[in-house]
N, C-alpha and C positions, 0 to 999 in steps of 0.2 A: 452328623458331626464331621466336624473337618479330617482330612488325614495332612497326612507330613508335606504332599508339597503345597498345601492351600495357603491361603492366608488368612488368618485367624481376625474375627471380626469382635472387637472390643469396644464395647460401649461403657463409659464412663458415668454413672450417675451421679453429679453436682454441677453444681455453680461455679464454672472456671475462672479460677483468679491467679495468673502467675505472675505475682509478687507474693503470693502465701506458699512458701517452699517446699510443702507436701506434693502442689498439685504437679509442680514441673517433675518433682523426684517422682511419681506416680507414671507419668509417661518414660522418663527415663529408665525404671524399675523393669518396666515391658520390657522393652525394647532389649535391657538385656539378660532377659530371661529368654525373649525371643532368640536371639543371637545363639544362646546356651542351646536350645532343643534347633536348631537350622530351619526357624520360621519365620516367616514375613507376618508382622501384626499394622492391622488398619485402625487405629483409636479415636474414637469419639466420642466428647464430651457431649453429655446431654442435660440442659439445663432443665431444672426440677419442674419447672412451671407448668412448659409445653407436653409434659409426660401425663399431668390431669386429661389431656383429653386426649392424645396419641402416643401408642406403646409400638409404633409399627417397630422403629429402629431397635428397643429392645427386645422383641419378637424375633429380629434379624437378625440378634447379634449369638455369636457362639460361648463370648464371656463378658460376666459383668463385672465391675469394680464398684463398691458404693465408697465413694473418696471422702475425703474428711472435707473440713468448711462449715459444717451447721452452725446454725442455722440456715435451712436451704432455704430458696424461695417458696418451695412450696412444700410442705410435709406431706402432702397429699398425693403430689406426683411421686416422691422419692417412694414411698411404700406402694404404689401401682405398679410402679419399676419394678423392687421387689419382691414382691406376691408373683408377678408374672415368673419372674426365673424362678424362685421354690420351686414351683407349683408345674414346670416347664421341665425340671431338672438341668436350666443352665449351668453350668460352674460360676460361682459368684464368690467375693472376696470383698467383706466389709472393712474397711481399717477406721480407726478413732469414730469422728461421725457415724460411718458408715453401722460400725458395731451396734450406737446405739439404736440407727433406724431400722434393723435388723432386728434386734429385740420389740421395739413397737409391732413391727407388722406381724412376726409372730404371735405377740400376746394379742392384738386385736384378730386376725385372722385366723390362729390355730387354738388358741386357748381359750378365745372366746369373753375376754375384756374388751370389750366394745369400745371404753372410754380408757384406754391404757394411754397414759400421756409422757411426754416428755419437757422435762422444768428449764428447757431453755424456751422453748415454745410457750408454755404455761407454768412457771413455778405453782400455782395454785389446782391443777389439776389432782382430781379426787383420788384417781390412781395412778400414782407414775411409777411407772417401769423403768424409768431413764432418770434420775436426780442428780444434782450436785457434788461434786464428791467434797470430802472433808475439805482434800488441800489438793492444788490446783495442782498437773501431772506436767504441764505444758513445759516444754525445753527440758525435762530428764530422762536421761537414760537409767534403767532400772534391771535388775530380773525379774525372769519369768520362770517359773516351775511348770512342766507340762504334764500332763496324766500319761501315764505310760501305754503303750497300746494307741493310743489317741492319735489322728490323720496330722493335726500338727508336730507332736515329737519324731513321728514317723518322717516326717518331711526335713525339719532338722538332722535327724539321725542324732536325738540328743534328748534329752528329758527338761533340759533347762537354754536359756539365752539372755542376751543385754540387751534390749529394743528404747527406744526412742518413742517420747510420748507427745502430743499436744494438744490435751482435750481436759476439758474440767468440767464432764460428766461422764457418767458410767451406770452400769446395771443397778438398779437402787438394791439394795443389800434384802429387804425385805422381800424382796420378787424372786431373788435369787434360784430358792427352792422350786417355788413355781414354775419357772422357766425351766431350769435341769431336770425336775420331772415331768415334765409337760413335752422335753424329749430334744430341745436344745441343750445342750450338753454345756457347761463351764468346764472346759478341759485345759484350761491354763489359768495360772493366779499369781499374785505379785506376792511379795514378803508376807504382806498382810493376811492371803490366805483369799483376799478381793479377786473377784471375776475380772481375768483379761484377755482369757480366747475363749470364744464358741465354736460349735461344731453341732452340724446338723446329719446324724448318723443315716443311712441310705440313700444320701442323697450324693449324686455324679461330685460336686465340689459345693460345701455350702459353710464356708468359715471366717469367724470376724475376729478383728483384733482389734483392742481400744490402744493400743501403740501403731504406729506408724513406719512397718516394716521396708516401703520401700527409700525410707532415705537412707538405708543403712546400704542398698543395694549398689553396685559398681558394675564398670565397664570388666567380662571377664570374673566379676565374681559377683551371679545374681541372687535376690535373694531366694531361699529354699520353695519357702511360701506363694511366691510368684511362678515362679517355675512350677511351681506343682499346679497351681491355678490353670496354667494357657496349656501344660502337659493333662490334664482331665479334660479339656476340650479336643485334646487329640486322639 
């Protein structure tokens, strides 16, 4: 693990596109979360494709990001990415996308659905873990309730927040249970009572949000979330 005067090696898992204003706020979100703990971060996008057949850079890296954008290029890379850091005890930090590719690799890897799909991928697949949600989240800011006790309320210092969404899918309601017992935690939920944080309990840092916390992030005032991310790497 790094200590305080290193520099913290962060790999990005998606498909970089900046003109889609998560990915720029995503670098910016580091960098001043970095600033906030007196660290130098190295960030690198890794696009989904190349990660099917080499994981060297996620191997290397101290933390991960799975960034929003899905559909990636490749579903196959992004969950090699991820299986590696679980399984590594990376600290990792899914937002929007990232949440859902976080619940696939779980459910095929730990839970043992082999065929756990996701309906942007396949709307027709036999078991999705990932679906449609009613009504599209994309450009609203909403609340979130957080389970008390829980690494994300902890991180806030707050039981609740106003996050910023862009994604029109999410945990399919029916898996719900499954997944929280199976030991992925839903420790955060919108009005509705819907899964909008995960939390992966003994693990160094392992948590998703289907909102998009770093665009809320600022020069001087980072977001909690982030900071706590590249702070588990140190």
């Amino acid at each position: 693990m790094a200590r305080m005067t290193d520099t913290l090696r962060v790999a990005v898992i998606g498909d970089h596109d900046p003109a889609f204003p998560p990915h720029p706020a995503t670098d910016d979100a580091l960098r001043h979360s970095a600033d906030r703990l007196g660290v130098e971060v190295d960030v690198r996008w890794l696009a989904t494709e190349p990660l099917e057949r080499d994981l060297a850079r996620v191997a290397a890296a101290d933390v991960l990001w799975c960034a929003p954008g899905s559909p990636y290029q490749s579903l196959a890379g992004a969950l090699a990415a991820l299986r590696l850091g679980r399984e590594n005890g990376v600290p990792t930090l899914g937002t929007c996308g990232g949440l859902q590719h976080m619940v696939i690799e779980y459910a095929r890897n730990v839970l043992g659905f082999a065929e756990a799909g996701h309906a942007e991928y396949d709307p027709y697949a036999s078991t999705l873990f990932v679906s449609e949600l009613a009504c599209s989240l994309a450009g609203r800011t909403m609340p979130v309730t957080l389970a008390k006790g829980s690494r994300a309320a902890a991180l806030y210092g707050a039981t609740g927040a106003e996050e910023e969404y862009y994604c029109d899918f999410g945990l399919d309601p029916a898996h719900r249970d499954t997944l929280h017992d199976g030991g992925l935690l839903v420790t955060g939920v919108d009005g509705d009572g819907d899964a909008r944080v995960l939390e992966l309990p003994g693990h160094p840092f392992y948590l998703a949000t289907l909102y998009v916390p770093q665009t809320r992030s600022a020069p001087g005032s980072p977001h909690p979330l982030v900071t706590g991310l590249l702070s588990a790497a140190l």
